[in-house]
C-alpha positions as CSV (number, residue, x, y, z in Angstrom):
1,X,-15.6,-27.5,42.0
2,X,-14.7,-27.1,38.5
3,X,-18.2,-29.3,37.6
4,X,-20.4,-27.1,40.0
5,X,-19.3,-23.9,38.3
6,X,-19.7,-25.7,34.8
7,X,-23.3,-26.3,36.1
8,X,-24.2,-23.1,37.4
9,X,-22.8,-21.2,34.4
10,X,-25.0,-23.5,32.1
11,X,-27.9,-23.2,34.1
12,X,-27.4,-18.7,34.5
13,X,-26.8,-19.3,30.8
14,X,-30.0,-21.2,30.0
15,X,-32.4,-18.1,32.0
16,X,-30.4,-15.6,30.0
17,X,-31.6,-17.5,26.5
18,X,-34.9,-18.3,27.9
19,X,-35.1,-14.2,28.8
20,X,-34.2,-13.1,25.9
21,X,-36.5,-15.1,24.0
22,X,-39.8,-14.5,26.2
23,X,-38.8,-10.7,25.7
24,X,-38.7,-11.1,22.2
25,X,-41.8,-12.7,21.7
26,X,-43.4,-10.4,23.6
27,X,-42.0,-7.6,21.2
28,X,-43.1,-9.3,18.3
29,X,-46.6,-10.0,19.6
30,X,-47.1,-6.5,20.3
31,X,-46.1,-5.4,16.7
32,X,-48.1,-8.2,15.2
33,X,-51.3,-6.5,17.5
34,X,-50.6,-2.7,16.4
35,X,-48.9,-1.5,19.3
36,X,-46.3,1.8,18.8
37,X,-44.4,0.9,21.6
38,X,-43.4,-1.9,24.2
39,X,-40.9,-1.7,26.7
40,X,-40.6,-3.5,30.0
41,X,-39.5,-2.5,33.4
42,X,-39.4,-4.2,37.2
43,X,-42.1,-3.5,39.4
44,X,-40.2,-2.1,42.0
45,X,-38.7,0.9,39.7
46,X,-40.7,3.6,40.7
47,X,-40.2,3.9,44.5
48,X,-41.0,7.8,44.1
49,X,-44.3,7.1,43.1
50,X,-46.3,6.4,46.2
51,X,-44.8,9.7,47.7
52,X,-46.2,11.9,44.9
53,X,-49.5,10.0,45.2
54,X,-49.6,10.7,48.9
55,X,-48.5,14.2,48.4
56,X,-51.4,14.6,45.5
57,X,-54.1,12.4,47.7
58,X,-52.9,14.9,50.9
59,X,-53.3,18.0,49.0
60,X,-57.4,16.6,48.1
61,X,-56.2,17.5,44.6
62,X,-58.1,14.3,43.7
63,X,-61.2,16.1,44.1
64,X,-64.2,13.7,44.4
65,X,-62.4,10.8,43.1
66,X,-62.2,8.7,46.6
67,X,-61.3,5.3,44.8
68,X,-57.8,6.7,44.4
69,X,-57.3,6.8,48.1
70,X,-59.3,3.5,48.7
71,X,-56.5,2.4,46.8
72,X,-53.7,4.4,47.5
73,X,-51.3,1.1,48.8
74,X,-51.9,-0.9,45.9
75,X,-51.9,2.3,43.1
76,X,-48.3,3.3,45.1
77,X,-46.5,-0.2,44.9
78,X,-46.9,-2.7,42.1
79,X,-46.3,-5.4,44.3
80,X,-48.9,-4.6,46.7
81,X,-51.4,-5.5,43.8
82,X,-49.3,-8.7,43.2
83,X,-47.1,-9.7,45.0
84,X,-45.8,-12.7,42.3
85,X,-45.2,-9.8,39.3
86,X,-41.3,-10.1,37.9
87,X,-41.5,-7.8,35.4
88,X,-43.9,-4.9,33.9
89,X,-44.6,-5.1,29.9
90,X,-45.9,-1.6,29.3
91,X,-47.5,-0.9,26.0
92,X,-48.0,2.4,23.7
93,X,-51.1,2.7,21.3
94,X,-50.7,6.0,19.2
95,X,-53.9,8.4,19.2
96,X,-52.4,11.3,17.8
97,X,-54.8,14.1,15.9
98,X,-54.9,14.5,12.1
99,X,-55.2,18.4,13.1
100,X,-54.4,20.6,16.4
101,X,-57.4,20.0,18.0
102,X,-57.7,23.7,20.3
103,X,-59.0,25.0,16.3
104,X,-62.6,24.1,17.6
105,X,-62.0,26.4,20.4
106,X,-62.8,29.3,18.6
107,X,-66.2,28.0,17.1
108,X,-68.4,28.6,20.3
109,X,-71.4,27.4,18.5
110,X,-69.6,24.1,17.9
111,X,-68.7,21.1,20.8
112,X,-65.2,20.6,21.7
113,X,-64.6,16.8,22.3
114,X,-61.3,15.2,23.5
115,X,-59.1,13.6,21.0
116,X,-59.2,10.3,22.8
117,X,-62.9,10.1,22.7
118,X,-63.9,11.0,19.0
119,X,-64.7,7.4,18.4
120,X,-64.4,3.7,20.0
121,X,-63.5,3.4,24.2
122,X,-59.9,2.8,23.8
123,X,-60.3,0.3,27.1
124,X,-62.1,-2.0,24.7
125,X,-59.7,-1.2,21.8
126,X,-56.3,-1.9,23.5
127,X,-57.9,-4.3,26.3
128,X,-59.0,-7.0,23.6
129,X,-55.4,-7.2,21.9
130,X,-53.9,-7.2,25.5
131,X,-55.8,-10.5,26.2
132,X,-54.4,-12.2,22.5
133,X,-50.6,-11.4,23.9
134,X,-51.3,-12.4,27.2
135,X,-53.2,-15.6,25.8
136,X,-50.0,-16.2,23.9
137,X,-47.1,-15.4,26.1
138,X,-48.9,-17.5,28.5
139,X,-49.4,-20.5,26.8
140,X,-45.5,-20.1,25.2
141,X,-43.7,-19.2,28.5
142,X,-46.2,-21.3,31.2
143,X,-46.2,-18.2,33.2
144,X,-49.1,-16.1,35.0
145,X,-50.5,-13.0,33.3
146,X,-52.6,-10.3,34.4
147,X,-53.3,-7.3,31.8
148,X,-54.5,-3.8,32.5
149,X,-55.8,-0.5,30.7
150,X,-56.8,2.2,33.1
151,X,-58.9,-0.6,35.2
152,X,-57.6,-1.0,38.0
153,X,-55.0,0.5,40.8
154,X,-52.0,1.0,38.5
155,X,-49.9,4.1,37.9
156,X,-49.4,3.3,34.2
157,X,-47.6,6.8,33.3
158,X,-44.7,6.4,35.6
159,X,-44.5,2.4,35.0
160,X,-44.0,3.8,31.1
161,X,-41.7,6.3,32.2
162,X,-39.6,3.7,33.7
163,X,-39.8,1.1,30.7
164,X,-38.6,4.3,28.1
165,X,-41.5,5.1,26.7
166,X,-41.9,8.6,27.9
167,X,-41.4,11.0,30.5
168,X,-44.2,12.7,32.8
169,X,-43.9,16.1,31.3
170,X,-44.7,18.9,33.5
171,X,-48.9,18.4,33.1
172,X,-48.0,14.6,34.7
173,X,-49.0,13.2,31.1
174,X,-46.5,10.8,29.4
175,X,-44.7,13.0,26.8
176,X,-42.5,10.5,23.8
177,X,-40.1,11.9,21.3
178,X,-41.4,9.9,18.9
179,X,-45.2,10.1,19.4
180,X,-45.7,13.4,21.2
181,X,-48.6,13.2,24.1
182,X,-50.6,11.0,22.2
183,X,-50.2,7.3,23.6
184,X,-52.7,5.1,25.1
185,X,-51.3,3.1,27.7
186,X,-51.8,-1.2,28.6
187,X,-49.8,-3.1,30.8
188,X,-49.2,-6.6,31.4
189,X,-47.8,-7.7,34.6
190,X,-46.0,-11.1,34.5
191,X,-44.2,-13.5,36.8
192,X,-41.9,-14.4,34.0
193,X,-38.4,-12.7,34.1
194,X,-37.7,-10.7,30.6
195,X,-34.7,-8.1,29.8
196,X,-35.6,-5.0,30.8
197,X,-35.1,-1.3,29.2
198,X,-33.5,2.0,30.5
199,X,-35.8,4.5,31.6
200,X,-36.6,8.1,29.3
201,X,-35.2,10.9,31.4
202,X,-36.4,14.3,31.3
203,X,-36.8,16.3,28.5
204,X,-38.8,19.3,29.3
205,X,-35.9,21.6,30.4
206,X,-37.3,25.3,31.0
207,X,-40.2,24.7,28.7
208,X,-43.5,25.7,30.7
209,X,-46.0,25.5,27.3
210,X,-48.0,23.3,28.6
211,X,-48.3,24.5,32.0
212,X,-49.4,28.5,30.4
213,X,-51.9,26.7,28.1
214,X,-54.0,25.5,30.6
215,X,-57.8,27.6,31.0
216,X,-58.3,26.7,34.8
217,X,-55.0,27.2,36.1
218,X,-54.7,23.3,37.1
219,X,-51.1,23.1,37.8
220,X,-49.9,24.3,40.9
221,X,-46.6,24.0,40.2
222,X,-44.7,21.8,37.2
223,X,-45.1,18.1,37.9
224,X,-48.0,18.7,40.2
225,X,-51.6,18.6,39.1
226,X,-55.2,19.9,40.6
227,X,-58.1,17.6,39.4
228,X,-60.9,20.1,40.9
229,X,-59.9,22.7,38.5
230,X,-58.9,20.7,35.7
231,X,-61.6,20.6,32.9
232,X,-61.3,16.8,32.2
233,X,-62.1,16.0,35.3
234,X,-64.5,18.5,35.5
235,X,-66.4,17.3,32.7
236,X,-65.8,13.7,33.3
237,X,-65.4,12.4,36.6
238,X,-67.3,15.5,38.5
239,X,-70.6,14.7,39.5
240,X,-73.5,18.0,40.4
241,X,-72.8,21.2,39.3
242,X,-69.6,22.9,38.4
243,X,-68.1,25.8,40.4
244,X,-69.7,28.7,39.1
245,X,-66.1,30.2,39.0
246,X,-65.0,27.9,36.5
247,X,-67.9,27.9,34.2
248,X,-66.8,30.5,32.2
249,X,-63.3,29.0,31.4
250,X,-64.4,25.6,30.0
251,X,-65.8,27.8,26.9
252,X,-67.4,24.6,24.6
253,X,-65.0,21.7,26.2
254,X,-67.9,19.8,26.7
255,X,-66.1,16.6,27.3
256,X,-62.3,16.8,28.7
257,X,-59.7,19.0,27.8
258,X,-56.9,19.0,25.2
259,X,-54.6,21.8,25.6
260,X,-52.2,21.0,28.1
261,X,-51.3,18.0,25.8
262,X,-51.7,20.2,21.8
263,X,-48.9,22.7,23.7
264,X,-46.4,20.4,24.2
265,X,-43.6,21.0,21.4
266,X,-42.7,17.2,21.4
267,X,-45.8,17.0,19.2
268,X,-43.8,18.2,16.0
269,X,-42.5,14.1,15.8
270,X,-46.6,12.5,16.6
271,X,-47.8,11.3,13.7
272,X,-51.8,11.1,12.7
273,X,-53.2,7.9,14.3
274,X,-53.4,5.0,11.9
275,X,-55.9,2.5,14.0
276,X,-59.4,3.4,12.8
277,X,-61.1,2.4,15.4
278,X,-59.4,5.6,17.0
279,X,-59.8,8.4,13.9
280,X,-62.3,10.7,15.2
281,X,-65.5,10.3,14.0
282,X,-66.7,13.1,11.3
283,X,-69.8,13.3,13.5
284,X,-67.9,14.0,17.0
285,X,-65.1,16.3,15.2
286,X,-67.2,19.7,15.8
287,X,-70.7,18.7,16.4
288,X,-73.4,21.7,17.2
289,X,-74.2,22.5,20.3
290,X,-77.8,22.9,19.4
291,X,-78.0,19.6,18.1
292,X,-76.3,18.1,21.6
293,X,-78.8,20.0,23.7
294,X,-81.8,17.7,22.4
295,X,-80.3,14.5,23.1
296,X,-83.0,12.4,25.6
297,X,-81.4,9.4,26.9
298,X,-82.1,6.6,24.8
299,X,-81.3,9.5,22.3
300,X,-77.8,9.9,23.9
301,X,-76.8,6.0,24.8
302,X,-77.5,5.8,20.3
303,X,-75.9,8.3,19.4
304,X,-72.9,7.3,21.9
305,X,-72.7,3.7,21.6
306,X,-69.3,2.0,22.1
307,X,-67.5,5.9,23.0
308,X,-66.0,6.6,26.2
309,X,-68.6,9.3,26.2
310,X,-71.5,7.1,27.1
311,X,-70.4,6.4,30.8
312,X,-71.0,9.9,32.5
313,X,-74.2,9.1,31.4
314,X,-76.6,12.0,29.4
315,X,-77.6,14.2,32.2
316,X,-73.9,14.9,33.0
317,X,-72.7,15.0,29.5
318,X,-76.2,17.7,29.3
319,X,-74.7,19.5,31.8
320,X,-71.7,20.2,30.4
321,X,-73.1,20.8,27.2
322,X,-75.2,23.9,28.9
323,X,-72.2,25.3,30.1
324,X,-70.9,25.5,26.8
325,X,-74.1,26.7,25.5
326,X,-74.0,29.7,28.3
327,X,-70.4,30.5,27.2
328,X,-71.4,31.0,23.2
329,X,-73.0,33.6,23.4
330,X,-75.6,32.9,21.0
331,X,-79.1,33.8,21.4
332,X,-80.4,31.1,19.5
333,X,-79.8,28.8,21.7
334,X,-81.6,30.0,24.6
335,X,-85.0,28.3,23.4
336,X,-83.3,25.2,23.6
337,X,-81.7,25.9,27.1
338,X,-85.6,27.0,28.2
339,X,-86.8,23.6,27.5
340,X,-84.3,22.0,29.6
341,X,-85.4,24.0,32.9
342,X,-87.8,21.0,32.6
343,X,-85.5,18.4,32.7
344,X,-86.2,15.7,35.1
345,X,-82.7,15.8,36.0
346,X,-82.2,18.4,39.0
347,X,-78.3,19.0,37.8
348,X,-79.9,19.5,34.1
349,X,-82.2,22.0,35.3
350,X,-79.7,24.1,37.3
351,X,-77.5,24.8,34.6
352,X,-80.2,25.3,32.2
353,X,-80.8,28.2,34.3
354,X,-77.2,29.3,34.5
355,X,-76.8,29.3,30.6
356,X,-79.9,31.4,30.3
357,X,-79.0,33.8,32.4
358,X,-76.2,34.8,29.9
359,X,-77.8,34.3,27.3
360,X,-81.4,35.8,27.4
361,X,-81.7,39.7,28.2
362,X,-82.0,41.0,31.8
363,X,-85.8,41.5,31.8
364,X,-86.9,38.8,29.7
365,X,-84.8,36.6,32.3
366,X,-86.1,37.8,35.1
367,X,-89.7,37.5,34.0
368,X,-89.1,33.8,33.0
369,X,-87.8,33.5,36.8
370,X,-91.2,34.6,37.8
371,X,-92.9,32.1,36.4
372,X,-90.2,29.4,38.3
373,X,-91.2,29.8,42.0
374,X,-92.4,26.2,42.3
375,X,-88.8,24.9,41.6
376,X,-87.6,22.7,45.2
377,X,-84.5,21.4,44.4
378,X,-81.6,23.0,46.9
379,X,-78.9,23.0,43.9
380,X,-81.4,24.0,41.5
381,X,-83.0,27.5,43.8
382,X,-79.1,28.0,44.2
383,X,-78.5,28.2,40.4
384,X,-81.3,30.9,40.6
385,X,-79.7,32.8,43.4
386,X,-77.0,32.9,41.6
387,X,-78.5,34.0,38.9
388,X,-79.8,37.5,40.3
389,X,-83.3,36.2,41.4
390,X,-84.2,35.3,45.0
């Protein structure tokens, strides 16, 4: 008996070692690749996550976005996606702004662009150096890998949450002390068994900043979230027009919205990003909206190669740049919105319309509407209707 506990105490002894020096590998890689942060969790330590996803899928706050629910099972449970996975690696890239980037907000002839997509996709950014530590800790620990950045059905924020990286604040994003709201997130799922770290708890107490901050009224209540009237989805993952309702409350966010996250008081520790391939352009810092509106699309794919910005394609990323143009209140930029009543694209067109009809005068609107019978389009003759003229 003696010999058998001998044994087994050798052989628990033996994982421990072999645990401690995956996880520390893993560490290091992620340093040596320009990660922030890397912590690891289980797979099975975020059981309240598939009922908020139900409750948030149940609600339809997920607006037009059906691949959520297609995937609710596998988004809600780690090991529903795989079923092998031991432990989580969860990894934090920092993003964070040289400047608070709401200043833009009050330029309405200028075009408001996310942080997170002033330069390179972050999914190619973070994705590549995933691959080079998974290549590695394969190859060292003979285990199976799988890596993901925003790809595929995983609920990355609360994962983080539950490695220490962060806490979902009160607008659902991952909030660190250290960093702020600014972190990209990767994760690596892994059959190998590595140490694992506490979880962040709360630290929002009574603080509501970034709940009051937000233009559309998106949060229903703290923790909870409404896609259809929040303006990054609005901008991004909506397709057609844009309730009429919210138009006017976008202003010149012509491609997602920052101010939920620029509220949050945690961002007094977030330091400037230091990965270039993530410092905002100078181009796509405040770039006109008069110089937007003439972007064609070979014009557009150019001018947006290798952003984030390219995939809604140029007649969305148009539309959104009308509304902005309809909100600024500048005449001058009526001759450009005239031109794009022509657009071949139907959802181009419609909104042209809208942003003249704040931005020309009465009569001289009406008479260009006389001239615009011929138009067929059902979302299009809506705009019009919409706009005073039958």
């Amino acid at each position: 008996m003696p010999e058998e506990i001998d044994t087994s105490s050798r052989a628990e002894d033996g994982r421990r070692k072999r645990r401690e020096t995956l996880t520390s590998f893993v560490r290091a890689e992620a340093l040596a690749q320009g990660f922030d942060l890397c912590r690891i969790t289980r797979p099975d330590a975020i059981p309240e996550a598939r009922e908020r996803l139900d409750d948030f899928l149940d609600h339809g706050y997920h607006g037009t976005m059906d691949w959520m629910a297609e995937t609710r099972d596998r988004r809600g449970n780690p090991l529903v996606l795989w079923s092998e996975v031991r432990s989580v690696v969860v990894f934090g890239l920092n993003y964070g702004p040289d400047e608070d980037p709401r200043g833009i907000l009050s330029r309405p002839d200028k075009a408001a662009i996310s942080v997170y997509a002033r330069n390179r996709d972050y999914h190619d950014v973070i994705k590549g150096r995933l691959k080079e530590i998974a290549t590695r800790f394969a190859a060292r620990s003979k285990e199976d890998v799988k890596v993901f950045v925003d790809t595929a059905p995983v609920m990355e924020k609360p994962l983080a949450a539950a490695a220490g990286l962060g806490w979902q604040g009160k607008h659902t994003n991952l909030v660190s002390r250290t960093h702020g709201s600014w972190l990209f997130l990767g994760s690596m799922f892994t059959t190998a068994d590595l140490t694992t770290d506490a979880p962040e708890v709360d630290h929002c107490g009574s603080c509501r900043a970034c709940l009051d901050a937000c233009p559309t009224a998106a949060f229903p209540a703290p923790y909870q979230i409404d896609a259809r009237r929040c303006i990054s989805y609005l901008t991004i993952e909506h397709k057609g027009p844009i309730d009429p309702a919210l138009r006017p409350l976008i202003g010149n966010r012509i491609y997602g919205c920052d101010d939920c996250l620029a509220a949050c008081p945690w961002n007094k520790f977030a330091a400037a990003a230091s990965e270039m391939k993530l410092v905002a352009r100078d181009d796509l810092k405040e770039p006109s909206i008069a110089f937007l509106l003439t972007l064609d699309d070979p014009t557009f794919r150019t001018f947006f190669s290798g952003s984030p910005i390219k995939r809604i394609g140029r007649d969305r990323f148009i539309r959104n740049v009308l509304i902005a143009a309809g909100n600024s209140s500048d005449g001058a930029l009526a001759a450009p919105c005239r031109r794009l009543t022509d657009d071949p694209s139907p959802v181009v067109r419609g909104m042209a319309v809208w942003a003249l009809s704040r931005l020309m005068p009465a009569g001289e609107f009406h008479a260009f509407a006389a001239e615009r019978r011929e138009e067929t389009d059902e979302d299009v003759r809506r705009e019009w209707q919409l706009a005073g003229v039958a």
